[in-house]
N, C-alpha and C positions, 0 to 999 in steps of 0.2 A: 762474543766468540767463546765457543770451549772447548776443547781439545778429545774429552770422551765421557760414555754415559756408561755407568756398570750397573748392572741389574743385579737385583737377589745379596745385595748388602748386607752385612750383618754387623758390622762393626764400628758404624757410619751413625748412631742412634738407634732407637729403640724399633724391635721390627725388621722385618724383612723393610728393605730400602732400596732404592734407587739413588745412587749418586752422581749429582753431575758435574765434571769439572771445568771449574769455568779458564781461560786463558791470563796470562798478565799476573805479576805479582809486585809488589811494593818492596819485598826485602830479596836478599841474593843468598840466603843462610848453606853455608858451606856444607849441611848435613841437608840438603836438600833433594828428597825421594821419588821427587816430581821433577826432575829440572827441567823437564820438556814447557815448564805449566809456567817460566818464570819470563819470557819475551813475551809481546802482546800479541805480535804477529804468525803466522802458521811455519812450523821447522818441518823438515826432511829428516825424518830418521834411517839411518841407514844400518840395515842387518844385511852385513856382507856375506854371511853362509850361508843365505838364500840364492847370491847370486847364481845365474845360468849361462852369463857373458855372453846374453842374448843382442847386447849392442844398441835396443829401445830406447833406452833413455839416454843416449848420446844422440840419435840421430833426431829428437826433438829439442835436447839442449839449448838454449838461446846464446851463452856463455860458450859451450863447447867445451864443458871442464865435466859433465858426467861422469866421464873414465877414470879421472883425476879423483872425486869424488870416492866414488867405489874403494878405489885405494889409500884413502885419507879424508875421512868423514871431516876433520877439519879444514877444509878446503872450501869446506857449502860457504862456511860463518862467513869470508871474506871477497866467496864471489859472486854467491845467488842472489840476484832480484828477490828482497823482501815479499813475500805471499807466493812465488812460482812455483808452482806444483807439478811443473808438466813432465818432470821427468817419473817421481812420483804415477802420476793418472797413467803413465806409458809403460810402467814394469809389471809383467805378468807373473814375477814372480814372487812379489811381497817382498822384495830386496830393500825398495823405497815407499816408503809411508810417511804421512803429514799430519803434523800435531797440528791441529789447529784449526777451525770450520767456521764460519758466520753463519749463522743458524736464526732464524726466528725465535722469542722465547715461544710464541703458539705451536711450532711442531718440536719445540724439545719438550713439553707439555704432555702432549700428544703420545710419545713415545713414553715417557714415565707413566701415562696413566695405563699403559697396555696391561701394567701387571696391579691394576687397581685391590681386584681380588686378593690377592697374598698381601696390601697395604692393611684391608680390613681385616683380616684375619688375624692379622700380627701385632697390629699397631705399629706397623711401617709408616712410610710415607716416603720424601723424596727430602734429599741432603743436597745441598751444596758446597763445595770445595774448589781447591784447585794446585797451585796458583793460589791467591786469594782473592775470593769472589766479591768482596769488596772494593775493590781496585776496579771493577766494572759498576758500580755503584744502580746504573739507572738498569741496566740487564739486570742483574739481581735483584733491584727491585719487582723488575718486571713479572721474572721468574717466581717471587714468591706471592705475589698479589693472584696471580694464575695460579698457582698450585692451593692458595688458601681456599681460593673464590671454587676450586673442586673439592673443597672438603680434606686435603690431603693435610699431614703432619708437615712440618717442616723444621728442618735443620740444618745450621748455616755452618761449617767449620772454616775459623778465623784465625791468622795469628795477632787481631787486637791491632795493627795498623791502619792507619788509614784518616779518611777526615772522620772526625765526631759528626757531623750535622748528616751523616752518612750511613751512621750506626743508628743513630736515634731515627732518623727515615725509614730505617728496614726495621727496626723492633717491633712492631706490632705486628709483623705478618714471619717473626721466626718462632717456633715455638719451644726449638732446643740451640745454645750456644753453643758449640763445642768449641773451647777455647785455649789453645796452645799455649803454654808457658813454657818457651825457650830457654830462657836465664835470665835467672835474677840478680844481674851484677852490670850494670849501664856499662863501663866499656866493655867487658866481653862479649855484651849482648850485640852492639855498636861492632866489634872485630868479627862477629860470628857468623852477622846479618844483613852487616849494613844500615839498619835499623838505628830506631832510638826506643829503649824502654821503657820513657814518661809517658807515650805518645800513646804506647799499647796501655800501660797503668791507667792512665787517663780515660783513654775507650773503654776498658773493663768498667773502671767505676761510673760511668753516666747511663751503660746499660744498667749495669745491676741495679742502680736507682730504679731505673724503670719494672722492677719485679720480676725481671725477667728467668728465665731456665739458664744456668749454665752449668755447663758440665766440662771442668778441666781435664788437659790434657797435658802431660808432664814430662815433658822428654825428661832423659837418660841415657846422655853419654860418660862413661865411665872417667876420663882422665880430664872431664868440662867438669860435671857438675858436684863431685865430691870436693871440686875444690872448698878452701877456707871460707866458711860465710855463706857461700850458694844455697846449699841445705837449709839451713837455720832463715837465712831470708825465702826462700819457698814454701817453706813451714808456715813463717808469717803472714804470707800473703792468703795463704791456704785461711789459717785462720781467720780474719780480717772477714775473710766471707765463708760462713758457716754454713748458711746455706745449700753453696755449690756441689757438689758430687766434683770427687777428681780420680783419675786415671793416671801410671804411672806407664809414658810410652816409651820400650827400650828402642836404643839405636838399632838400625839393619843396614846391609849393605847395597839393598837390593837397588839404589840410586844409580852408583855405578854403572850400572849394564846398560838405563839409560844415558848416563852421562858418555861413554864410550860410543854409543849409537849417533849421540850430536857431536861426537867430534871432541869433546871438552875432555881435561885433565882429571885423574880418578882422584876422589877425595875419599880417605879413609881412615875414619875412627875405630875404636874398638867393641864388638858389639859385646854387650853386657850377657852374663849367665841369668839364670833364673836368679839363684840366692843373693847376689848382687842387686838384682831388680828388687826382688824383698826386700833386702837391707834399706836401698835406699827408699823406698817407701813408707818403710818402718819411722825413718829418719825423718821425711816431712811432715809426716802423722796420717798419714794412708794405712788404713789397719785391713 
């Protein structure tokens, strides 16, 4: 299942790109920019300035809470039939819309290779994301044995959870890691995420054995990651693999507006300046 496909990528890997997001995620991380991307199953997003109080999507309701809905998008989590879309497929106005699709991997395939052209010219190709597209293990395989078996680049962005026999399965047919490093401090990482550390530490290092591309990904939240220690162990890890390329990703708020659309509680850190973003780059040994 995945929730959406953006074309003409550019920050997703090398190239013009296509990315796909797959559905379901392993951790719950409170700075989370996708929340739509973290249930396995398909949500109702609700953008109530759309609304027309055309009265469609109550008069299909199964529930008979539509109305309800509209005026408290928290309302979906505790009464919609898991996958129900009907109110959704019934509003003319784009008010309700559904993360979420079961799709073949052959025609999301199909649709990534529409823009085959701008792949060759750029050295694009087609990224997966999400959610974490590992949490789908056998779809993501799917997806990338089809995209290799067309000639296409591939690149898988991870937060390094997940099973190992699962990473070492999909390695040979990724060609770019992009690999998030949340925090480098087991409980914060554990309070932040949900997650366990060792788990992600562990999946980094059996890929990398394998020779593989990766290219980090460094979040940067201002009042998480200057704490005592955090730096100096990201640095570390940094080092450790020399190899890697990494990228220092500042926080944004742009999560919220999803998060308000599903109804959920607004989580809000502080987003970083540029010179701040430097600094702490500087600090990892990102030059």
């Amino acid at each position: 299942m995945h929730f959406d496909i953006q074309h003409f990528c550019t920050s997703d890997g090398p190239g013009i790109r296509t990315t796909v997001f797959l559905k379901g995620c392993t951790l719950r991380c409170e700075w989370c920019h996708n929340p739509e991307s973290q249930s396995f199953l398909p949500e109702i997003l609700l953008n109530a300035q759309r609304c027309i109080g055309c009265g469609a999507c109550d008069d299909v309701c199964p529930e008979g809470v539509a109305k309800a809905i509209l005026a408290d998008a928290s309302v979906r989590q505790a009464n919609c039939p898991p996958g129900c879309r009907l109110c959704a497929d019934a509003c003319p106005a784009g008010c309700l819309e559904v993360a979420g699709r079961s799709t073949g991997a052959s025609e999301i395939i199909d649709e990534v290779m529409q823009d085959e052209a701008y792949y060759r010219n750029s050295g694009g190709g087609m990224t997966l994301s999400g959610g974490e597209p590992l949490a789908q293990p056998a779809f993501c395989l799917e997806l990338l044995r089809a995209a290799t078996g067309r000639g296409l680049h591939t690149a898988v962005e991870t937060s390094g959870n997940g099973r190992k026999e699962d990473f070492l399965a999909t390695a040979p047919y990724v060609d770019l890691w992009l690999w998030d490093i949340k925090l480098m401090e087991p409980n914060l990482y554990s309070q932040y995420t949900g997650g366990r550390l060792q788990t992600m530490l562990d999946n980094l290092e059996a890929v990398a054995a394998t020779g593989a591309q990766i290219r980090f990904r460094v979040l940067f939240i201002p009042e998480i990651h200057i704490k005592e220690g955090i730096p100096e162990a990201t640095a570390a890890l940094l080092e450790k693999y020399p190899r890697c390329s990494a990228d220092v990703i500042p926080y944004h708020l742009l999560g919220n507006a999803k998060r308000e659309k599903l109804g959920l509680r607004e989580k809000r850190f502080r987003e970083p300046d540029l010179l701040e973003t430097e600094a702490f780059a500087r600090r990892i040994g990102i030059v």
